[in-house]
N, CA, C and O atoms as CSV, one atom per row, in Angstrom:
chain,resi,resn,atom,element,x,y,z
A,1,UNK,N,N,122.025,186.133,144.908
A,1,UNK,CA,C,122.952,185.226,144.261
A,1,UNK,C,C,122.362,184.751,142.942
A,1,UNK,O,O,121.678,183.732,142.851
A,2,UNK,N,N,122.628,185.448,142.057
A,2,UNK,CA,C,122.560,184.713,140.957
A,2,UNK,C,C,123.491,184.027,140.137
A,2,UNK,O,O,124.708,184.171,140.021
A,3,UNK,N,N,122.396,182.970,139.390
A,3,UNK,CA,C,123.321,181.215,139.169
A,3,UNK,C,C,124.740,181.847,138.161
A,3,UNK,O,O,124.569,182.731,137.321
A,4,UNK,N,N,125.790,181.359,138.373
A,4,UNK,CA,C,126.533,181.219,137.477
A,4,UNK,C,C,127.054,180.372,137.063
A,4,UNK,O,O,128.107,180.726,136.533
A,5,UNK,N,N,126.811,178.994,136.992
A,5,UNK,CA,C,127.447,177.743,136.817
A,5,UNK,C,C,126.287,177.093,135.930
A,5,UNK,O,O,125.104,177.139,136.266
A,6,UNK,N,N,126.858,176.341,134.491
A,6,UNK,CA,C,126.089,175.901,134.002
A,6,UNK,C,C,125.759,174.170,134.471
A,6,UNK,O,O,126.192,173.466,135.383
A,7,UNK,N,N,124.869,173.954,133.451
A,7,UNK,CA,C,124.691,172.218,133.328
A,7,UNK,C,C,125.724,171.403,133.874
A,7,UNK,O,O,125.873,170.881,134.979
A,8,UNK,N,N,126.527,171.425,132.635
A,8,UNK,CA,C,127.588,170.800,132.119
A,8,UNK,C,C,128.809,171.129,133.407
A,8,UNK,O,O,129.511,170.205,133.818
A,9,UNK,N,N,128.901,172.102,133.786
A,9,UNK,CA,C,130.188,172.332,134.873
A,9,UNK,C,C,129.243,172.100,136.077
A,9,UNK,O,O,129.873,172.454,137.073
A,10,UNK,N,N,127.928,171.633,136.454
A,10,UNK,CA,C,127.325,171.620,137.844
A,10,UNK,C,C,127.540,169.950,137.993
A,10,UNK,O,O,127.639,169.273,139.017
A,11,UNK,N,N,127.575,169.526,136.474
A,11,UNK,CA,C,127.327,167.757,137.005
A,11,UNK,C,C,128.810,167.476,136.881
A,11,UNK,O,O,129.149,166.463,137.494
A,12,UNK,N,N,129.557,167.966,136.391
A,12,UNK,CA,C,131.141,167.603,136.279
A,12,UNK,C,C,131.414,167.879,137.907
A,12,UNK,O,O,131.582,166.909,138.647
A,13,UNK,N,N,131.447,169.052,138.361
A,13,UNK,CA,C,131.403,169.850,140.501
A,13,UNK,C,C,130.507,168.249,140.910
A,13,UNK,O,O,131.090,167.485,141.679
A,14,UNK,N,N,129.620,167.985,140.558
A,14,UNK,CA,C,128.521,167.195,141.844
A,14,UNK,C,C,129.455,165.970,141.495
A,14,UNK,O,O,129.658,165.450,142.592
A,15,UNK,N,N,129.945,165.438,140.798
A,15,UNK,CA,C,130.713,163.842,140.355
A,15,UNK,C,C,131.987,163.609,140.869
A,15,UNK,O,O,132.500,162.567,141.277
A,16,UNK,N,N,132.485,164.934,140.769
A,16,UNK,CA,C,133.950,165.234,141.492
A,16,UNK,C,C,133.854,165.617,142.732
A,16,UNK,O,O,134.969,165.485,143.237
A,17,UNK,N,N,133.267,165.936,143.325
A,17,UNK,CA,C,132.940,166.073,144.811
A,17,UNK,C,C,131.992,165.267,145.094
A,17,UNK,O,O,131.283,166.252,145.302
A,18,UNK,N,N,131.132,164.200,145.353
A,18,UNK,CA,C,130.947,163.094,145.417
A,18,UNK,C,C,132.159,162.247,145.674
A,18,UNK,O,O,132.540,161.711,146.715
A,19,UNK,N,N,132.744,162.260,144.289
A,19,UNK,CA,C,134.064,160.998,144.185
A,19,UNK,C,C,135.302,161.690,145.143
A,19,UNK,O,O,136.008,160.780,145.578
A,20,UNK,N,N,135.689,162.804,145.520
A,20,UNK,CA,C,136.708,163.605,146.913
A,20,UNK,C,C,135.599,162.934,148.121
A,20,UNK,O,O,135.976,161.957,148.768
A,21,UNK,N,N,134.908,163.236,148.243
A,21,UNK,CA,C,134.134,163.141,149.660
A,21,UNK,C,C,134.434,161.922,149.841
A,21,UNK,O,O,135.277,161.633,150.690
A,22,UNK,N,N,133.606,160.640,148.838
A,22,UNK,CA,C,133.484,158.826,149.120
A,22,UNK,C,C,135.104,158.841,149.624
A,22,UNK,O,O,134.962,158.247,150.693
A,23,UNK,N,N,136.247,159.077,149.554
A,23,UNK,CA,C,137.336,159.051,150.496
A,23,UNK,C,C,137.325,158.855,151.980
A,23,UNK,O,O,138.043,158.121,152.659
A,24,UNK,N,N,136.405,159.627,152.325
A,24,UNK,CA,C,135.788,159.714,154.070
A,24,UNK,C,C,135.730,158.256,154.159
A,24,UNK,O,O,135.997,157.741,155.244
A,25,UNK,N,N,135.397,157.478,153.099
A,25,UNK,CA,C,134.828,155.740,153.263
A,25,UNK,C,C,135.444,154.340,152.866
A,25,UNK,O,O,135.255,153.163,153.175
A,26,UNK,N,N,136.457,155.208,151.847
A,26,UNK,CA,C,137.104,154.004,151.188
A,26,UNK,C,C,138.653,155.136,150.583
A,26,UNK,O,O,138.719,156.349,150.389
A,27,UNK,N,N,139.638,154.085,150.455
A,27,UNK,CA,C,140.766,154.797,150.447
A,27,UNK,C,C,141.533,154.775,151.387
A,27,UNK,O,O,141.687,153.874,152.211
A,28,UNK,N,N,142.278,156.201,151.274
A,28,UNK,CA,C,142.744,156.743,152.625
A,28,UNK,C,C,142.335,157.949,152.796
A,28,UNK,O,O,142.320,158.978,152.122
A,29,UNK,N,N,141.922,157.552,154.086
A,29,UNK,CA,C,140.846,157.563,155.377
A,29,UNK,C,C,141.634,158.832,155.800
A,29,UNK,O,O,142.470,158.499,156.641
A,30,UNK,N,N,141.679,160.098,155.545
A,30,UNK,CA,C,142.284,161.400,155.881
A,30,UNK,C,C,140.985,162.374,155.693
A,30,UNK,O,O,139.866,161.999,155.344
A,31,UNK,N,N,141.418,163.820,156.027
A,31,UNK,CA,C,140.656,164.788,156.049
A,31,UNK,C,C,140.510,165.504,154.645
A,31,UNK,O,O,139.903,166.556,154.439
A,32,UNK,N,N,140.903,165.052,154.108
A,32,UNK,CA,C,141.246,165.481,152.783
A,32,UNK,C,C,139.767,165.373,151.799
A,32,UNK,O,O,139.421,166.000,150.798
A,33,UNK,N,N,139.132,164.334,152.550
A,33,UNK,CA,C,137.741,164.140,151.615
A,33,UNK,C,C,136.824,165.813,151.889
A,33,UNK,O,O,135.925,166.216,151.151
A,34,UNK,N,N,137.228,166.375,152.825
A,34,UNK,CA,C,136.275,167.918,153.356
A,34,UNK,C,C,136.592,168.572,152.159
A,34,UNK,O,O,135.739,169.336,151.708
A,35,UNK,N,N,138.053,168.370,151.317
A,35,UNK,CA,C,137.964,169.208,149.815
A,35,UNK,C,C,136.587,169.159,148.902
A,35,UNK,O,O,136.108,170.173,148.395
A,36,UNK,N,N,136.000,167.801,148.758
A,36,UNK,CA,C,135.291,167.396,147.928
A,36,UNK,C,C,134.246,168.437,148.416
A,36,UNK,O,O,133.545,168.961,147.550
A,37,UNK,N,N,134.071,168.791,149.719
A,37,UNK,CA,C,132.098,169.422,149.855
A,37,UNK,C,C,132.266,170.691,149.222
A,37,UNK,O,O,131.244,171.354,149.045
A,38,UNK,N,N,133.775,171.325,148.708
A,38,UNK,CA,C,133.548,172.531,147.944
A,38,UNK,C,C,132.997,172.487,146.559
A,38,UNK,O,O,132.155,173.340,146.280
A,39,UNK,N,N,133.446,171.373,145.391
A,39,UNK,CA,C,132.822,171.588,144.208
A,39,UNK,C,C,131.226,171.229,144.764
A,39,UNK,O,O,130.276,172.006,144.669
A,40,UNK,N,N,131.191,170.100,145.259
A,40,UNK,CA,C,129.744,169.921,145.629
A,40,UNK,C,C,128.724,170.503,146.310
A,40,UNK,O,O,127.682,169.863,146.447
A,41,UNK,N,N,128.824,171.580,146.756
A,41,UNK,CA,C,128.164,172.767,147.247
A,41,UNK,C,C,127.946,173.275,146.099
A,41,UNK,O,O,126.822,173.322,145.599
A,42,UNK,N,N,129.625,173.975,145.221
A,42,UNK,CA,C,128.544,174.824,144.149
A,42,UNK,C,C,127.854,174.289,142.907
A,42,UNK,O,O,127.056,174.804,142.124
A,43,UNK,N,N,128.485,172.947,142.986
A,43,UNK,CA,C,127.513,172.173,141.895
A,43,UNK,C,C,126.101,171.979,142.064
A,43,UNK,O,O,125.348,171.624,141.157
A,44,UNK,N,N,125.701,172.262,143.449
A,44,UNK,CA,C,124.058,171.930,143.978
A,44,UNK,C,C,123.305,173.173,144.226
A,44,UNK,O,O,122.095,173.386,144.151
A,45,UNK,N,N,124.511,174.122,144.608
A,45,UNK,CA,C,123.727,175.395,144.414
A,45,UNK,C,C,123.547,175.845,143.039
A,45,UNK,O,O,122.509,176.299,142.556
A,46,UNK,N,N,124.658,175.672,142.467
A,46,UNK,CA,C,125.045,176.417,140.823
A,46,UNK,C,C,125.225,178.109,140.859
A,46,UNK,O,O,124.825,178.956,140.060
A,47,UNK,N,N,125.975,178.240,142.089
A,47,UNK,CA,C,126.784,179.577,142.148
A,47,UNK,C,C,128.375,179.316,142.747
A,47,UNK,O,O,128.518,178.524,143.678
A,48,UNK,N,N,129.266,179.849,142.308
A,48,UNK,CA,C,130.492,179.936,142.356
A,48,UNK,C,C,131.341,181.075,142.932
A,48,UNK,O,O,131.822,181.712,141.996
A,49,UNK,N,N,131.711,181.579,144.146
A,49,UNK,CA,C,131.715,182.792,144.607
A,49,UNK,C,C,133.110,183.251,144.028
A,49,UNK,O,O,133.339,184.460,143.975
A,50,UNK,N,N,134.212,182.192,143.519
A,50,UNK,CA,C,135.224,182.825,142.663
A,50,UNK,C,C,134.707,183.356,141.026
A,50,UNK,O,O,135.036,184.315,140.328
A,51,UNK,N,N,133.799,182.282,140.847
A,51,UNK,CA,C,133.291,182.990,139.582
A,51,UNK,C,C,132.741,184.514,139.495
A,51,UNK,O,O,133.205,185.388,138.762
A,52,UNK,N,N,131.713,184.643,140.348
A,52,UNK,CA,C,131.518,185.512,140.715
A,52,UNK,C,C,131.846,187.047,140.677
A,52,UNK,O,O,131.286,188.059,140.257
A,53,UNK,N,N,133.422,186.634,141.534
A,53,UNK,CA,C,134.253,188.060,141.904
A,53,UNK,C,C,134.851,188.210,140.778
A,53,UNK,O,O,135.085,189.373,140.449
A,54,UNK,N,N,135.377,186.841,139.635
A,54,UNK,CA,C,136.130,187.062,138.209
A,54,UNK,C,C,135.521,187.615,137.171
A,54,UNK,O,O,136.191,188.152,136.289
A,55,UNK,N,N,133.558,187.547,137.093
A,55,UNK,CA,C,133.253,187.513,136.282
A,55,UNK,C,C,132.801,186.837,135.024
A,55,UNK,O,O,132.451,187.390,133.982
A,56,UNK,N,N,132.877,185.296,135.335
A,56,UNK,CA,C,132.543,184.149,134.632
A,56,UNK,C,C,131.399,183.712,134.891
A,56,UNK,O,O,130.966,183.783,136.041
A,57,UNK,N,N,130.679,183.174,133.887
A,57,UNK,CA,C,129.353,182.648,134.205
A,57,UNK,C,C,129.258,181.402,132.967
A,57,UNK,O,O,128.957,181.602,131.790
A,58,UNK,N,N,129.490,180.512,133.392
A,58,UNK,CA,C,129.499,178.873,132.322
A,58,UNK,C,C,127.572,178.659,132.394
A,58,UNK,O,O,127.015,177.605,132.090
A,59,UNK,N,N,126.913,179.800,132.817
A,59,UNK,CA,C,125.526,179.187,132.517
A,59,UNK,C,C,124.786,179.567,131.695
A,59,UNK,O,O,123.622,179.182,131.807
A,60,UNK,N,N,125.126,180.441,130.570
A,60,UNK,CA,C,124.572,181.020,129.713
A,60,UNK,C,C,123.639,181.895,129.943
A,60,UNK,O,O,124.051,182.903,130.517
A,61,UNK,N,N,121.970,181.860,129.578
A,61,UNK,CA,C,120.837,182.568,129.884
A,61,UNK,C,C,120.327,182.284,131.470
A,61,UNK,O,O,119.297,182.735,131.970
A,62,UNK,N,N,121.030,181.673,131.931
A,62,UNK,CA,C,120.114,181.369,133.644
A,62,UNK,C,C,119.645,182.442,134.280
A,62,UNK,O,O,118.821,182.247,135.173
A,63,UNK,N,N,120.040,183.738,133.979
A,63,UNK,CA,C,119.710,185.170,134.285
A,63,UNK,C,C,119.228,185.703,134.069
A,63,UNK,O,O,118.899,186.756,134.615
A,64,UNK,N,N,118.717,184.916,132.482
A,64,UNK,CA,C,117.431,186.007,131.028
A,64,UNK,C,C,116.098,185.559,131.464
A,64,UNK,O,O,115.580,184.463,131.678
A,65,UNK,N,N,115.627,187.109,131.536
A,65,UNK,CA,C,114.219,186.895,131.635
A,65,UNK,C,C,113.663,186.441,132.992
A,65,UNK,O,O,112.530,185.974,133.103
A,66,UNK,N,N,114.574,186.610,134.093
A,66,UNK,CA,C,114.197,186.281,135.464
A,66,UNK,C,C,113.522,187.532,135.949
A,66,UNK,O,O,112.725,187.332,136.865
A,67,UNK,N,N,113.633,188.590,135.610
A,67,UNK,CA,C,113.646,189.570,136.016
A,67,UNK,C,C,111.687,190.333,136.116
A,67,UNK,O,O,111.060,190.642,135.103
A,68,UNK,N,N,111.100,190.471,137.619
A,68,UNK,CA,C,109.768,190.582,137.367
A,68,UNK,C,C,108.998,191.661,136.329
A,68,UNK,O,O,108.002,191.459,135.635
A,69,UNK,N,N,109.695,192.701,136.449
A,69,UNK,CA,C,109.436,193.686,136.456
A,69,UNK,C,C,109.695,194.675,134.878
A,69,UNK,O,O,110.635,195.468,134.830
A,70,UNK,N,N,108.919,194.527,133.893
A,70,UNK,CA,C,108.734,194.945,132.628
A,70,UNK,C,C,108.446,196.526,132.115
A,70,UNK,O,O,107.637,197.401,132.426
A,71,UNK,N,N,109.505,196.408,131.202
A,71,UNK,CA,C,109.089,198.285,130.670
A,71,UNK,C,C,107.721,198.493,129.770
A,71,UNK,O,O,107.198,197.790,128.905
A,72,UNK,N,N,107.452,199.473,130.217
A,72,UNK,CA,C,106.075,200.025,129.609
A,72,UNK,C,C,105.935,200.836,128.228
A,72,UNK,O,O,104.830,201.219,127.846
């Protein structure tokens, strides 16, 4: 799994799923807060499995230069 979600779209996912979830506590009190653990999963992982299959990656270089193994 490599990252495809940048900075900027991981803390926007962790704030918005945070603020869906706190529903479980305050509000109304429905099942509806279980939406929130989806941005907030991939905001903490910083992979996106629709991104993924589309082809989007909001993280720029998170991929450059990971790689061990150098040409000679």
């Amino acid at each position: 799994m490599q990252k495809n979600v940048g900075t900027v779209d991981r803390v926007i996912r962790i704030v918005a799923g945070i603020g869906i979830t706190s529903l479980a506590f305050v509000g109304p009190q429905s099942l509806w807060f279980l939406l929130g653990l989806v941005p907030l999963a991939t905001g903490v992982m910083g992979w996106c499995p629709p991104y993924a299959m589309l082809g989007f990656n909001t993280c720029g270089n998170c991929g450059v230069g990971t790689d061990q193994t150098k040409a000679a």
